[in-house]
N, C-alpha and C positions, 0 to 999 in steps of 0.2 A: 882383637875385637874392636870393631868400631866404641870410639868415647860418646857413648850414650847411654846417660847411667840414670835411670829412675829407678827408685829402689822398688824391689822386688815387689814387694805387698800392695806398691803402686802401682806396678803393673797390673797382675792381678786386678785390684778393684777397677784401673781403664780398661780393661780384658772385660771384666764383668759388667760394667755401667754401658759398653760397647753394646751389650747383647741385650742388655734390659731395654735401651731406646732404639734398638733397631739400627742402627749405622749402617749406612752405603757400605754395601761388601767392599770394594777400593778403600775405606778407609781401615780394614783391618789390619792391624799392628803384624811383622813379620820380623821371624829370629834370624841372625844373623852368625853366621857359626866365628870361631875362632881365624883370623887369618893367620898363615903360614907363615910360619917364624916368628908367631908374637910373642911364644913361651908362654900360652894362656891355653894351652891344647887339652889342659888337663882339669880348667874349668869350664862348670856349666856356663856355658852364654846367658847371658838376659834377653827377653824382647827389647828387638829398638821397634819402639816406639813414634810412632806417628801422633799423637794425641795427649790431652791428659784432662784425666776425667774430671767432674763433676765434684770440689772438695777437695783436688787434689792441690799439689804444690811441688814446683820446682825450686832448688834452691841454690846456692852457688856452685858452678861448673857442672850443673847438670844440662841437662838436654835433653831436647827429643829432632828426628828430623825424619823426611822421607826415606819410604819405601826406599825406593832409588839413591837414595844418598847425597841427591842433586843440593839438597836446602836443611840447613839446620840452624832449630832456635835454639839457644843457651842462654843462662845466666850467666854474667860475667861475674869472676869473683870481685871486683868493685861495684856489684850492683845494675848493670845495664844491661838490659834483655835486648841480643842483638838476633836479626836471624840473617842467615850469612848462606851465600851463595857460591861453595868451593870456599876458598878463602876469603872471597871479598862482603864483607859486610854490605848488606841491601837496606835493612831499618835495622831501628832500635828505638827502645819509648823514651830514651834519654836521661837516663836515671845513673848515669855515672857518679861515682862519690860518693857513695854507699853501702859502703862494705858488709855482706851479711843481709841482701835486701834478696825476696826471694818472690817471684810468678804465682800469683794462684786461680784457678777458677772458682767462685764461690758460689755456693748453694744456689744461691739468686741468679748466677749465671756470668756476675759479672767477673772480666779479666783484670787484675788489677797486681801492681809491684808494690810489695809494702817492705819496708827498712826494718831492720831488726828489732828495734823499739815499735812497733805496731804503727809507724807515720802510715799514709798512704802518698806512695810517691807516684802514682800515675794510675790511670784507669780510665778504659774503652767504655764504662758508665751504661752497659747495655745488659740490660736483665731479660735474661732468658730462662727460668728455671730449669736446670736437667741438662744446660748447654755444653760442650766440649769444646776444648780448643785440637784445632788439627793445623798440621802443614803440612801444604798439597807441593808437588812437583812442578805446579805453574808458576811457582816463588812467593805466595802469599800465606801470611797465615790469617785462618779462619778460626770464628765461635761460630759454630752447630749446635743449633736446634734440637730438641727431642723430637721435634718432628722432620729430622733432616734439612732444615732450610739453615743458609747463610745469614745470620743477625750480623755480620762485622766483619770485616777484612783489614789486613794490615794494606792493603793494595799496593800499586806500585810505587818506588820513591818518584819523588820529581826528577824532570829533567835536569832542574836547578842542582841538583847534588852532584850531579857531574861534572856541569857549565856555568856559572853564572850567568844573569842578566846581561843583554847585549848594553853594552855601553857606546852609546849615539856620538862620535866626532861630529856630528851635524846637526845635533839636538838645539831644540832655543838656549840654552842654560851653555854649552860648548863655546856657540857664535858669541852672545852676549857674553860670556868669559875675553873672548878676543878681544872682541871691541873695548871693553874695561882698559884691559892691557893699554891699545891702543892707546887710549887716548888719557894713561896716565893713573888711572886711577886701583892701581896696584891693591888696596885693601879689597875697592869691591870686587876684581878679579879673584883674590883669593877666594873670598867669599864664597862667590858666584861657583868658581871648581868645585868649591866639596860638593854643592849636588849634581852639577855636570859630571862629573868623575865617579860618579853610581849609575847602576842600571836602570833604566825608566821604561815606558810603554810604547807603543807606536798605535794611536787612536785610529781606527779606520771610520771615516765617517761618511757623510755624502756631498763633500766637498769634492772628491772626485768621479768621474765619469766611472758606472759598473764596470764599461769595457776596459778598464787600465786598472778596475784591484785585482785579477789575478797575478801580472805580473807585477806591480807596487809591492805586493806583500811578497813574491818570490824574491824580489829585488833585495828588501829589506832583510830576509831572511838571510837570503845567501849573504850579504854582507857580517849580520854576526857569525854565522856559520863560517866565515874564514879567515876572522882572529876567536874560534873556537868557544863562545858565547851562546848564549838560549835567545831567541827573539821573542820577545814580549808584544802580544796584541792589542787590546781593546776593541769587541764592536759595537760600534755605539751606533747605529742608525735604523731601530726598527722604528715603524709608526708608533705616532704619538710620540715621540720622542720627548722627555721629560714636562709631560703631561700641559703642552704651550707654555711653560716656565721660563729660564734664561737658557736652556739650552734647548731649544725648543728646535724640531725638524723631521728629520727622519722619510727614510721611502714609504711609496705605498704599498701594501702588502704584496703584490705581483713583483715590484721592482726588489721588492729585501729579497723576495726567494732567490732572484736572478743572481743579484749584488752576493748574497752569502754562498751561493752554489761557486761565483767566480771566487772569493774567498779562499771557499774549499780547494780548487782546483791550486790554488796560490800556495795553499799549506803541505800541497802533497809532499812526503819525504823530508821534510825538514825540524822535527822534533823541537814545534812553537809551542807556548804555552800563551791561551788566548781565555780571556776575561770576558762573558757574553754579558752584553746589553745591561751596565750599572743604571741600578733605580729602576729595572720594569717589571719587578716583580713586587717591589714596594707597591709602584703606580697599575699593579693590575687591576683593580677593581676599582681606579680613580677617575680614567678616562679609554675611550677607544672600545672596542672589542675585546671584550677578557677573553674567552675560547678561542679568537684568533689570533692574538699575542701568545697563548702557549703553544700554539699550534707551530709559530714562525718560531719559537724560542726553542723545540722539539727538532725541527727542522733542519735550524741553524746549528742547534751544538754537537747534532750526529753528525751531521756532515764534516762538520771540525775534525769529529773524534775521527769518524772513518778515515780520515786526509792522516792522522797518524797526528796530529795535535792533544796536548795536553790540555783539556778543554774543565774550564769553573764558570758555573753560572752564576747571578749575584744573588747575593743572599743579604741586605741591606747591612748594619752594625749593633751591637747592642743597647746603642741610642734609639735606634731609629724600632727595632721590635719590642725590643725589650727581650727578660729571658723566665719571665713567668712561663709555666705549662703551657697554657690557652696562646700564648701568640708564639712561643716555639712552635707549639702543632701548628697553629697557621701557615707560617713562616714551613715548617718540613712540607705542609702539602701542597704551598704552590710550586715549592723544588720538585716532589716529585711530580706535579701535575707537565712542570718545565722539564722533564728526562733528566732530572741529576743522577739516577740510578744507571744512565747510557753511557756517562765522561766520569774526568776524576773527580768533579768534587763541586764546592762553594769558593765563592770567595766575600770576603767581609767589609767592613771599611773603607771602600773605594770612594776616592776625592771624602773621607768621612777625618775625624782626629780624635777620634775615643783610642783609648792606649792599650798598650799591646797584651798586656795582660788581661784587661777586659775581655778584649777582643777572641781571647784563646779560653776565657772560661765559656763565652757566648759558643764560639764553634763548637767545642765539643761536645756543649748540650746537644745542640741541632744536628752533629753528625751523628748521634745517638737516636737520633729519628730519621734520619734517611741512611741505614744500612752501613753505618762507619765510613762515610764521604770523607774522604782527604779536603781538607781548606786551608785557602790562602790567605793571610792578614796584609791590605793595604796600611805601611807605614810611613805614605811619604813625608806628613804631616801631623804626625803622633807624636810626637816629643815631649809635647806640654801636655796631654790629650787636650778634651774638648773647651768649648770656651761657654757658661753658661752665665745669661740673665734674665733680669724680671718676669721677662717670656718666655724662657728655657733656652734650648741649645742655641748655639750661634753657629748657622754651617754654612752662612755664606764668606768668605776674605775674614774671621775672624781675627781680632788680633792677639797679639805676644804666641802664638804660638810657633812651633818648630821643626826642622826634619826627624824625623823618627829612626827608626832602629833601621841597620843595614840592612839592603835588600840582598837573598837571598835563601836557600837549602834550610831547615831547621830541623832538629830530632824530637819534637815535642808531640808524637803519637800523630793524632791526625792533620795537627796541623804542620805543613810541612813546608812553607816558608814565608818568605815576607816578602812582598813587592812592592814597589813603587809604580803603582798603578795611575795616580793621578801625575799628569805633567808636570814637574816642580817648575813652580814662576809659573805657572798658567793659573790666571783669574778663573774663579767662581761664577762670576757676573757682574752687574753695573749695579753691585751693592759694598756698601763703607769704603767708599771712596774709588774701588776697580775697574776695569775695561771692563766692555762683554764678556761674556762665554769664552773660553779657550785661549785670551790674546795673553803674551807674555807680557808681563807686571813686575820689574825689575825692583820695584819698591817692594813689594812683599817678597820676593824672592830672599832678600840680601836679609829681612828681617828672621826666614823662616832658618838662612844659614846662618844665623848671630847666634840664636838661642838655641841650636844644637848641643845636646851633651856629648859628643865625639869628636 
């Protein structure tokens, strides 16, 4: 008999709480007889289980998985609820290192792993009264509703858990590593390496002609793709672009649809993970057309997704919303007004320095308002986090601060990695003492790699 062992009276009561709220007949729990030669012919089978109800609780080495057999979640006996695809592990909430830690749904609905001493060492933070947890055949696990609807998904891992970040030989921080060399100056070379030698973005903006991004970004792609790498996007050029500020530009609405449809055309087949439009959902109601900025930002991130890209819209930082009720729900309903419920997710702190850990309590609230979104944490520049005075944050070329935490895959529930999304050594602006928008800044760069703790 398959190892899927919820204890009986568990069954039962998910058998029972099954019929009280109605469940999709598909999700009905199915018995599984003894297989042939397991020496177990002589005992009653249990249900395997697909679900587990409302109050219920998994505990170590237990499980439940599909009908089909395809996908199974367990508790691991150190603690980490993984759910595993055949052999291969797909997620986990990342709660390893905690022996005796066990799954529950509670009353309120929420999914949460708590340590044998009552900690709570993770939770999808999403109250639904009466909700179930199921896993489906398409490889995700879901909380259901009592009224049938999806509150939460594990959704898919990133791409990053396969591949890392493409790491650019041609990047500014690569070249300027040379030239160091060159010309002697060996400390700031090293330097310079550590953040050349990580993964970073590749900004698409409108510095080149629409007719050359579809193949720019194939170009680009295909090159991580064969030293076996994720290509990392950014697209930064819708109108109004950061509301006439220091980075100020962007097409006019006719030309962004053209621009990002060529885009689309650029991502097909290549498994990019792309960062839509940082700052324009802050600056929606600052400047421009609010209906028609969600409309281009609707637009652009389907067409990403459809191309087969891993597509996050921004969702500003915990600085910049803050993580009160009233401006999370703000902040979830320009996401969903922007299609975050059509791609994988948010993403946080881009070109931002609030720390990583803020940064991952702010996601999970917010993905707790739009449907359990997966989000990414920009850490290029998070090390120190943020820099604050007399006037509050400092987010332009701030100083003492430093590179943040490795870009990369993460098991922290929804958020599911880290990227270096802003260009390391690329200015801010022509503020405390930097070039424009975008230019590489070899002074701040060497300073952001001094104060690294790795």
């Amino acid at each position: 008999m398959r190892s899927v062992v919820v204890p009986f009276v568990g069954a039962l009561l998910a058998v029972a709480a099954l019929v009280a709220c109605g469940g999709p007949a598909q999700d009905a729990p199915v018995s599984v007889e003894p297989k042939p030669g397991s020496g177990a012919a002589s005992t009653p089978s249990l249900p395997v289980l697909d679900r587990v109800a409302p109050g219920e609780r998994l505990t170590g080495g237990e499980s439940i998985e599909t009908s089909p057999g395809s996908h199974r979640l367990t508790v691991q006996p150190g603690g980490d609820v993984v759910l595993f695809e055949g052999p291969t592990a797909i997620w986990s909430t990342g709660t390893a290192g905690h022996p005796g830690a066990s799954l529950q749904v509670g009353a309120d609905g929420r999914l949460a792993v708590t340590s044998s001493d009552g900690q709570e060492l993770w939770s999808n933070a999403v109250r639904s009264v009466g909700a179930r947890l199921v896993v489906k055949p398409d490889g995700h696990v879901y909380e259901i509703s009592a009224a049938g609807e999806a509150v939460w998904s594990s959704r898919s891992p990133s791409f990053l858990a396969t591949a890392g970040p493409y790491v650019n030989p041609s990047s500014q921080a690569a070249l300027a590593a040379t030239r160091a060399r060159a010309q002697g100056r060996t400390r700031d070379a090293a330097l310079v390496d550590r953040a050349a030698a990580q993964g970073s973005a590749r900004w698409l903006t409108t510095s080149a002609p629409i007719a050359a991004a579809e193949q720019s970004v194939r170009a680009y792609a295909g090159a991580a793709d064969g030293v076996g790498q994720t290509p990392v996007f950014v697209a930064y050029a819708i109108p109004d672009r950061d509301c006439g500020s220091h980075s100020a530009g962007g097409f006019s609405a006719a030309d962004y649809r053209a621009w990002s449809a060529a885009v689309a055309r650029g991502l097909a087949g290549t498994r990019a993970v792309v960062i839509v439009e940082p700052d324009s959902l802050l600056q929606v109601y600052r400047c421009g057309d609010a209906d028609e900025r969600f409309a281009l930002l609707r637009q652009a991130s389907a067409g990403y997704a459809a191309a087969g890209a891993e597509v996050y819209l921004d969702a500003g930082s915990a600085n910049t919303f803050g993580q009160s009720p009233k401006l999370l729900a703000d902040i979830a309903a320009r996401l969903k007004a922007a299609g975050v419920e059509q791609v994988a997710g948010f993403a946080t702190n881009v070109a931002n320095f609030q720390t990583t850990a803020d940064e991952s309590a702010y996601g999970k609230k917010l993905s707790e308002l739009v449907g359990g979104a997966n989000f990414i944490i920009d850490t290029s520049r998070n090390g120190n986090g943020g820099l604050r005075d007399s006037r509050g944050g400092v987010w332009c070329n701030p100083t003492g601060r430093a590179l943040g935490d490795l870009p990369g895959a993460t098991s922290d529930g929804p958020h599911v990695a880290n990227l270096w999304v802003k260009t390391v050594g690329a200015s801010d602006g022509t503020c405390n003492g930097g070039p424009p928008a975008g230019q590489y800044w070899e002074t701040y760069l060497l300073e952001l790699a001094s104060n690294a703790r790795w």
